[in-house]
N, C-alpha and C positions, 0 to 999 in steps of 0.2 A: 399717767403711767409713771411708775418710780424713776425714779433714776439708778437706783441701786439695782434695780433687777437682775439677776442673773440666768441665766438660763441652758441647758443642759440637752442637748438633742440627742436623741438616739432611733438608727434606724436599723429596722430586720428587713434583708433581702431573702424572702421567701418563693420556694418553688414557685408560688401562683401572683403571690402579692407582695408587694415594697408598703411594709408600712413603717410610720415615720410618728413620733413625738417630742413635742415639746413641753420639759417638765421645768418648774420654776423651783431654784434652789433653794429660797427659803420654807415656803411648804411643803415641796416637793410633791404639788400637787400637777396635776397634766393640764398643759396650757392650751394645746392643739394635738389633735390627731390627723396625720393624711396618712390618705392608700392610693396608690396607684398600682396597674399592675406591674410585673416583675417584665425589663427589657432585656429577655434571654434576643431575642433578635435582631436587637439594637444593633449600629457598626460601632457602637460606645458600650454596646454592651449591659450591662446592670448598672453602669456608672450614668447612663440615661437617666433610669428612673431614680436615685439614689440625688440625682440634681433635682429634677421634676417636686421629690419629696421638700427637700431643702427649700426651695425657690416657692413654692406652696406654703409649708410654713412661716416663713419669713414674711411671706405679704399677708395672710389671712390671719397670722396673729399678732400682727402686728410689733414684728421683733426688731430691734436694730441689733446693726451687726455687733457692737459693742458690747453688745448685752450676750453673748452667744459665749460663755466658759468654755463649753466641751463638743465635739461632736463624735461620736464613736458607730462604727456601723459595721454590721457582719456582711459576710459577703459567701454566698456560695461559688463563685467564679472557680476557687481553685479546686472544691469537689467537681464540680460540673466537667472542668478541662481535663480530669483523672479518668470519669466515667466517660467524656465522650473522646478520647483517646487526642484533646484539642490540646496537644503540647509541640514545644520545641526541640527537634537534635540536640541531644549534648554533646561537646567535647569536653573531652576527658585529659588534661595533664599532670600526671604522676610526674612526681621531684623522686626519683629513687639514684640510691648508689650502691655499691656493694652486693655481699649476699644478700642481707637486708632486705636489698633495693630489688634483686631479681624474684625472691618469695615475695614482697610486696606484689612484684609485677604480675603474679597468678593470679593475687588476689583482684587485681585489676583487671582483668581479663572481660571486660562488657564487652559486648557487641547491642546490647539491649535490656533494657528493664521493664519487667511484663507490668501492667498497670491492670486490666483487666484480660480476659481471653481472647479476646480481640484486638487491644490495643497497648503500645507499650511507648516504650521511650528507647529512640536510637542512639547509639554511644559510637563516638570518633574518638579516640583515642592517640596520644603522643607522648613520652618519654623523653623527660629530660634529666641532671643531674641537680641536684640542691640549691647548687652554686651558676646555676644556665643565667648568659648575660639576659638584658633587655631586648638584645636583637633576636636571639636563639626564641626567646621566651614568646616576642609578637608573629617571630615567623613560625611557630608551632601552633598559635592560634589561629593566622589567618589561612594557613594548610587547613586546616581545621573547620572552619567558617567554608572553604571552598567545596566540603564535603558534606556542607547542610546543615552544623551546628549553626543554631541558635544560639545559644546559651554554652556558658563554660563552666566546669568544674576545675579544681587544685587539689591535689589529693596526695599528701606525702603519712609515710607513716610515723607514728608518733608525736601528729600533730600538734595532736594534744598536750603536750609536754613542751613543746616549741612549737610554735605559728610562724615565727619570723619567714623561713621561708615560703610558704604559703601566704601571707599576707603581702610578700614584694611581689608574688607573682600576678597573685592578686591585682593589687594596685595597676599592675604594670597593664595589664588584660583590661580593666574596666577605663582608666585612662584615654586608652583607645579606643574606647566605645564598642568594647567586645564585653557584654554583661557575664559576672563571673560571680560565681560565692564559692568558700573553700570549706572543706569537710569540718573544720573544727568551729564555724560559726552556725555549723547544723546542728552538733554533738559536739561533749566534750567526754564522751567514752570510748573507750580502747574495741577497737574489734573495726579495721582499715576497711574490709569490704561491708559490713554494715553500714558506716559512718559514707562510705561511696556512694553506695546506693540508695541512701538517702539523699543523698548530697544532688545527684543524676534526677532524681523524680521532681526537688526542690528548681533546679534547672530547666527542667521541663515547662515548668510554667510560672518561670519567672518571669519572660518576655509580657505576657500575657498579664501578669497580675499587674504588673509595672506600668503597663500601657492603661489599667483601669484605674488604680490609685494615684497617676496624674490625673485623669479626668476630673475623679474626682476631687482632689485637691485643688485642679485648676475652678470647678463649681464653685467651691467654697468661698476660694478667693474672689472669685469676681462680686461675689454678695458680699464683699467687704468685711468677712469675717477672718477674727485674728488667730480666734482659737486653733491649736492643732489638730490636723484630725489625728481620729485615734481607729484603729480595725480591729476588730474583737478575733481573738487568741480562738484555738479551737479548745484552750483547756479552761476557760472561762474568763479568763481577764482580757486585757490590749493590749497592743503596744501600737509604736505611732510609725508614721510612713516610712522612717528610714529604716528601721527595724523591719517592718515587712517586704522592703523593697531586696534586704536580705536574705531572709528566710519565709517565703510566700506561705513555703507549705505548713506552716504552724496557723494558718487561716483553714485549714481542712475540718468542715463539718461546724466553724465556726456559729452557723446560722441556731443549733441546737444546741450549743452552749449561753450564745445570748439567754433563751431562756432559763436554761437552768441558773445562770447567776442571778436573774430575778426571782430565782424560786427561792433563792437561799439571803440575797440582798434584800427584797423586796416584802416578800412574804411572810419571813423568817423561817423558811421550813428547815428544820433540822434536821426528822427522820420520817422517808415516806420515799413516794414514788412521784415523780412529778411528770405527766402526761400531756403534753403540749399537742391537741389536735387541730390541724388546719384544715386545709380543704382536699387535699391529696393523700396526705400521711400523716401519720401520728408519729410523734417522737415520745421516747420511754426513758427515764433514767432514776437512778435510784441514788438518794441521800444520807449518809449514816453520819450521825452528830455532825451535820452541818457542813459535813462537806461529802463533793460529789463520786462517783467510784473511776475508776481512771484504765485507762487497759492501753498498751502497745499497738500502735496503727499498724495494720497490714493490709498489705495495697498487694496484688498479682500472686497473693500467697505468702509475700515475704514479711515477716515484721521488720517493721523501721524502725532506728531510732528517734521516734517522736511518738508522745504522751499526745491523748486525746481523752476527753472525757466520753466514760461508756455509756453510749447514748443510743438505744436502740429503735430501727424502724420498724413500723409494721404500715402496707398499704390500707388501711383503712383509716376515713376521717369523714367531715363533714358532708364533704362532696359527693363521697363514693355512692357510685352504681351501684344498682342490685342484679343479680342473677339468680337466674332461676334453672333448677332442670326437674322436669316431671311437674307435682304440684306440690315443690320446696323449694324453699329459698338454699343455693346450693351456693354463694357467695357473696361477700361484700366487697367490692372491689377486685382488684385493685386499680380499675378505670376511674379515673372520677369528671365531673359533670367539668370542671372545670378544664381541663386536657381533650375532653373529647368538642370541647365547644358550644357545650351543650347548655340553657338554663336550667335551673333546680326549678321544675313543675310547683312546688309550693311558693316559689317567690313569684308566681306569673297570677293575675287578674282568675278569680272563680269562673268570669267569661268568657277569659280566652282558652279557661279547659273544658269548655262545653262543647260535648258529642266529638271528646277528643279517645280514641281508639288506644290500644297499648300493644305494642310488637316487642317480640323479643330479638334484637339483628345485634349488630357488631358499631359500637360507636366508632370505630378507626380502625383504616387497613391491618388485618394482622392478629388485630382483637377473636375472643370467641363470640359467636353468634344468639348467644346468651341473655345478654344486658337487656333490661327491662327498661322501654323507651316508649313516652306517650307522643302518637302523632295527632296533630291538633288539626282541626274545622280549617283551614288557610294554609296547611299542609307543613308549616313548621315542626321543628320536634322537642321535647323539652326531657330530661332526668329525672326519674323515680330515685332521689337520694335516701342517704340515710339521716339529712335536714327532712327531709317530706314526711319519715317516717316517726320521729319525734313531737311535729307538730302535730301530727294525725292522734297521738297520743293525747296529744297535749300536758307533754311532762318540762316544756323549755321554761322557765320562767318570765314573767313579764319584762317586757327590757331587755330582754337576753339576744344578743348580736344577732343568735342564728333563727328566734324566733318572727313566722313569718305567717301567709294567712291561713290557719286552719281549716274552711272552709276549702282552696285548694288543694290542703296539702289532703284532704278527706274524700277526694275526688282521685287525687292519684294511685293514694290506697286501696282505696274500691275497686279501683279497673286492677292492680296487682292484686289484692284479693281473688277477685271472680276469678282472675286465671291461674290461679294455685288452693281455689275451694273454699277458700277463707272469707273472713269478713274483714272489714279494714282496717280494724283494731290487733286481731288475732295476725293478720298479715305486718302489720308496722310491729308488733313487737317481737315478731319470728326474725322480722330484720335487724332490730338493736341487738337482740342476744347473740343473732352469728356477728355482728360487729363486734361485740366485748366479748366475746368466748375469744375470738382471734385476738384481740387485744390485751385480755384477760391471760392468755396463753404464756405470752412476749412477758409480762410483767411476772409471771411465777418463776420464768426462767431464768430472769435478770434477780432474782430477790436467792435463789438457789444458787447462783452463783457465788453469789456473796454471802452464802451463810447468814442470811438476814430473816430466815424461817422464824414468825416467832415474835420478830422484834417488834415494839411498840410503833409503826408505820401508820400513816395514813397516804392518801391520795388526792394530792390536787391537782384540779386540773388548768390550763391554760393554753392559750387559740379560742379562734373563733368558733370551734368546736367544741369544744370542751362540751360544755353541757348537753351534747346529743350522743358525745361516746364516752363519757368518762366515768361519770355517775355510776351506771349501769357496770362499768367491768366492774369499778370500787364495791358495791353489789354483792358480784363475782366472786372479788377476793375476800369479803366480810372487811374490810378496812373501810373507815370513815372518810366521806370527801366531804370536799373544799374546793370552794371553785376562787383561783385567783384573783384580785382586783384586778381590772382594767385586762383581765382575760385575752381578748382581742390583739392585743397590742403589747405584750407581755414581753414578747423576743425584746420589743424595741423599748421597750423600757429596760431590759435588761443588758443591754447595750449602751442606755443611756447613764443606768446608774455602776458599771461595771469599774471594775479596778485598774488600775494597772499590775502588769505582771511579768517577774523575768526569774524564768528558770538556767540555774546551773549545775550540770552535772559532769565530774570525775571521777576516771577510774582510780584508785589509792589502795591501795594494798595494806591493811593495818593502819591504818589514819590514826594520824597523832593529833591535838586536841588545836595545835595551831594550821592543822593540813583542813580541821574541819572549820576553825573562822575561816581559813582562807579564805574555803568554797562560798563560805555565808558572807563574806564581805563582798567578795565579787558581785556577788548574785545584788546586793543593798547597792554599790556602787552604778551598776546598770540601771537599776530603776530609778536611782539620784538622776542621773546624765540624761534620761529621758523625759526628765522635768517631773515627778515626784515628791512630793514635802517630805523631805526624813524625819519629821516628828511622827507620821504617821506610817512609817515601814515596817513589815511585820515581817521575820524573814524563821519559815520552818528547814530545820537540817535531821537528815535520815540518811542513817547508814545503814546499807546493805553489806554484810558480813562475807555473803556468800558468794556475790554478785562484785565483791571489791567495788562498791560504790558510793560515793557520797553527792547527794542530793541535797541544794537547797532552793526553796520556792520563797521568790521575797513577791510581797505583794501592799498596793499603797496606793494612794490617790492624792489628788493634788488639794491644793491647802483649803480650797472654794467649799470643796465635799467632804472634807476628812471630819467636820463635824457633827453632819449629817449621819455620814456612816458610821460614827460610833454612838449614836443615838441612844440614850441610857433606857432602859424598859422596868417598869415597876413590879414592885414583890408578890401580886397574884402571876402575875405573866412571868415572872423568873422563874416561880414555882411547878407554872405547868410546864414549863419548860424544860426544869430537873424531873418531875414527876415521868415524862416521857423518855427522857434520855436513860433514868435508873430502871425504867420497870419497875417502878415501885411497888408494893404489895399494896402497902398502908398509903394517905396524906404524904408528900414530905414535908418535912420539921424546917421553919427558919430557924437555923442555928448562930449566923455570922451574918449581921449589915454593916457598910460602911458607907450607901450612897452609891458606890460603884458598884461595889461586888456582894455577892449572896452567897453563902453556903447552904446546902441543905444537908437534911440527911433522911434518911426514910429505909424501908426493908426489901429488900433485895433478893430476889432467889436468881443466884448463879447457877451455873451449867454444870460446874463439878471440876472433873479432875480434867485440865487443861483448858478449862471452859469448852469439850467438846460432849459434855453429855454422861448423863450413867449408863445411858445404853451402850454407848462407844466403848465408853471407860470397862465398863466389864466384859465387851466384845473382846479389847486388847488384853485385857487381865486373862480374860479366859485363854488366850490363843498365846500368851507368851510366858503366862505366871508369876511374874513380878514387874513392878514399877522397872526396873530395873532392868527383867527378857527386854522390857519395851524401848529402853534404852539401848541396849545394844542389840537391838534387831537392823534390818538394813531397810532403808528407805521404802525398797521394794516389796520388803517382808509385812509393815506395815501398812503398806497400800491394797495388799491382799485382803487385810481385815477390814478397814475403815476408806479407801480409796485416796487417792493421790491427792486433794488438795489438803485434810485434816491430815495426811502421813506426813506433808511439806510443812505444815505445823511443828508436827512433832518435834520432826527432825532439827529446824531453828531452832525450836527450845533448848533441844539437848545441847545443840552446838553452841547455844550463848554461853562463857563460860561463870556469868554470871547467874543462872537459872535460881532460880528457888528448889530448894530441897521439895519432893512430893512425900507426904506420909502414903507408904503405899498399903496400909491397914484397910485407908477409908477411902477408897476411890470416888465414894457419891458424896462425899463431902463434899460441899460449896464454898 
């Protein structure tokens, strides 16, 4: 074994399965893979199996702790504690004075923050002045604490502009071992009861997150590793314990960003859909030049201030159950083999499905009576999946994770056939296509939302599914697949190879060109202090005009990987890489090499006048009569014609006051 070895672990905490790898940073090939299942029961909770992973690793591949650079792992704990309403009382202490302090005071007005329809977050509230001593400050918390709070909030207005007193009050709360975070370490945007309300949800399960990423830090260390751990962001990067002991709820939905940052790190997709199926759900998300689409969290109806990457479910996946009503398959899922406890009939012995019967009943209290279920010779039961129905096909590949023995899986088909009229073939593939018509579905929707109708896409897929649901939508949508390497295991690869990352964002009203390093050194300086190479910091800044907002996303990794991750790719693969990003008509042309960088250039058909189309373009020409009607029509006037998010175009354009002139002669111009 080298001595130099390094090694890079990365785990996905999945609905059904914890899987785990170990990639070696010189090849950055996979040294070990484990699975265990996911310990939602645990009293350690997923931090169980997330050691179980670790400690598995480390003996069967033989790793010393020395050699361990990174550990990074997603965690669904704080989704999970959202949906099952498993959080903490907040209190609530506003710093107000004045008028100021008393309209703040409305805005603070919680008694509770809805989380789902069922479940919310309770809010204890107290009032103090800016200037409240230490004594005022711990007797308003432990009033507070006697009322059920868990967790505290700090919440002054204009925080953002001064913390000073929200960070003393701060201090002064956590000190004492009353767990607190303050609205301005949530957000750094103007809008008090937004920034609250996030603030109150983040609170919620703080306790809880805090209680899992010691366990699991405590794992790490006892295996004598030095490395930091790192928790993967819900917007695709890390950051490391102390950072999320902060702000927990930037871990929401992290488990479906793990993959996406392999889909974009790993795979290099640039523009496509990237379809991650497991055994439960499939996750959906869509990539445009390389980076992923992003939307506003909204938890009980409200939006938060916290970015998540738009990553959509749909129940269906490897696992799912079939249904049936009459003699059609009337659904896939969204039960699947794995929830209901069931085995997939195609992974069981051709013997043990002999003169095994098929009932249609309810895998779990509550379930419909629907589900297509084989009772076997020794009275056990086994799942008619949509695994059963692929191999029956025999469309899995050799090797392929979910392929299993076709002789069973041809057995389970037959008994669903006969009892929907079918033969076992016409039955297995009446099953895949309602699987990817509903998956199929999710992905047109998610591609229409973003105006991505059109665009050079493809679809890959990755999970242990993949190749039983993915193929087939791809199909669907006429876009080319691609099944990811290491498919399987793809979250945790993408976990493993992920970045780090720290978003800053302020409100600024006309930002001046030193208001915008500001924001952009902040945001560098974070990811430095988090231990970061600053040779390798790349920091984007975006201003919103409208929104008075300045954004900036710095993202980096540490010096072990920074040269991995810029890994140089050669001029046929640069080419197809321009080739898909332009829409080219023709070849594109190398025009510019220097070893680094590549220019292309090749022929282009654009969209026309705003890049929204000739049909648009002449819908508003016709309904306003000049470039110009169109220009000073009102927001709403134009959404009449072409509908609100191309009107929301328009209207930024107009308002940039540096626009480009339109010749309004040629509207189909490109």
């Amino acid at each position: 074994m080298s001595e130099t070895r390094a090694v890079r672990i990365g785990i996905d905490v999945g609905g059904t399965f914890t899987h785990a790898v170990a990639i070696d940073h010189k090849s950055f090939e996979i040294v070990r893979t484990v699975c265990v299942p996911t310990t939602h029961g645990a009293a350690e909770g997923v931090a169980l199996g997330i050691r179980q992973c670790l400690e598995t690793l480390v003996s069967e591949a033989d790793i010393e702790a020395r050699e361990v650079a990174f550990v990074a792992h997603s965690t669904t704990q704080a989704t999970n504690a959202l949906l099952e309403g498993d959080v903490a009382q907040a209190g609530l202490i506003g710093l107000l004075a004045g008028a100021a302090g008393a309209r703040a005071k409305h805005e603070l007005d919680f008694t509770a923050v809805p989380l789902t329809q069922t479940h919310s977050v309770a809010v204890h509230s107290a009032f103090l002045p800016p200037d409240a001593g230490e004594r005022d400050i711990l007797a308003a918390g432990e009033a507070l604490k006697q009322k059920g709070a868990g967790a505290f909030v700090v919440a002054q207005p204009f925080a953002t502009d001064d913390a000073s007193a929200e960070l003393r009050a701060l201090d002064i709360l956590n000190a004492a071992g009353l767990p607190a975070t303050a609205t301005h370490q949530v957000s750094g945007l103007y809008g008090l009861k937004a920034r609250a309300r996030t603030s109150i949800i983040n609170a919620g399960i703080l306790p809880r997150m805090v209680e899992v990423s010691s366990s699991t830090r405590d794992a790490v260390a006892r295996l004598g590793i030095g490395a930091a751990l790192m928790i993967m962001r819900s917007d695709g990067g890390v950051m490391d314990a102390a950072r999320m002991a902060r702000t927990p709820i930037l871990t929401i939905l992290s488990g479906p960003a793990a993959g996406v940052s392999a889909a974009i790190l790993h795979e290099k997709l640039s523009n496509g859909l990237f379809v991650e199926v497991g055994g439960t759900s499939t996750d959906i998300s869509l990539i445009r030049n390389g980076r992923p689409q992003k939307k506003n969290a909204v938890i009980g109806g409200n939006v938060l201030y916290l970015e998540t990457l738009d990553v959509r479910t749909v129940g269906v996946a490897g696992g799912s159950m079939i249904r049936a009503a009459g003699r059609r398959i009337a659904a896939v899922g969204p039960r699947s083999a794995h929830i209901a406890g069931l085995p997939y009939a195609c992974f069981l012995s051709p013997d043990r499905l002999q003169n095994a019967t098929l009932e249609f009943a309810a895998p779990r209290p509550g379930d419909p009576a629907d589900y297509a279920i084989l009772v076997l010779a020794d009275g056990s039961r086994a799942a008619v999946t949509t695994t059963c129905a692929a191999n029956a096909l025999g469309v899995l590949p050799e090797g392929d994770y979910a392929r299993a023995d076709s002789e069973s899986a041809a057995i389970a088909l037959t008994l669903l056939g006969a009892a929907l009229g079918l033969d076992a073939a016409a039955a297995a593939a009446a099953v895949l296509d309602t699987a990817a018509d509903k998956t199929a579905e999710l992905c047109r929707k998610l591609i229409q939302d973003y105006d991505s109708a059109g665009a050079p896409l493809i679809l890959a897929g990755g999970g242990g599914g993949a190749s039983v649901i993915a193929p087939r939508t791809a199909e669907k949508l006429g876009l080319r697949f691609t099944l990811a390497a290491n498919a399987p295991v793809v979250s945790a690869v993408g976990a493993a190879m992920a970045m780090l990352k720290e978003v800053v964002e302020r409100s600024i009203v006309n930002p001046t060109d030193d208001d915008i390093r500001a924001v952009r050194s902040e945001a560098v300086r974070a990811l430095a202090s988090a231990g970061c190479d600053p040779a390798t910091i790349q920091a984007d800044v975006s201003v919103d005009a409208r929104r008075g907002v300045v954004r900036a996303e710095a993202t980096g990794s540490s010096a072990l990987v920074a040269d991995k991750l810029q890994e140089k790719i050669g001029a046929d693969r640069a080419r197809e890489l321009a080739a898909e990003s332009m829409r080219a008509a023709a070849p594109a042309d190398l025009v510019f090499e220097d070893g680094d960088t590549f220019v292309f250039q090749g022929e282009v058909k654009t969209a026309g006048f705003l890049g929204i189309g000739k049909k648009r373009a002449k819908e508003l020409l016709e309904a306003f009569g000049s470039v110009q009607g169109v220009k000073f029509a009102t927001t709403e006037q134009i959404a009449e014609v072409v509908g609100e998010k191309v009107a929301a175009k328009i209207a930024e354009y107009f308002a940039a006051p540096d626009h480009e002139p339109i010749d309004s002669s040629t509207p189909s111009a490109g």
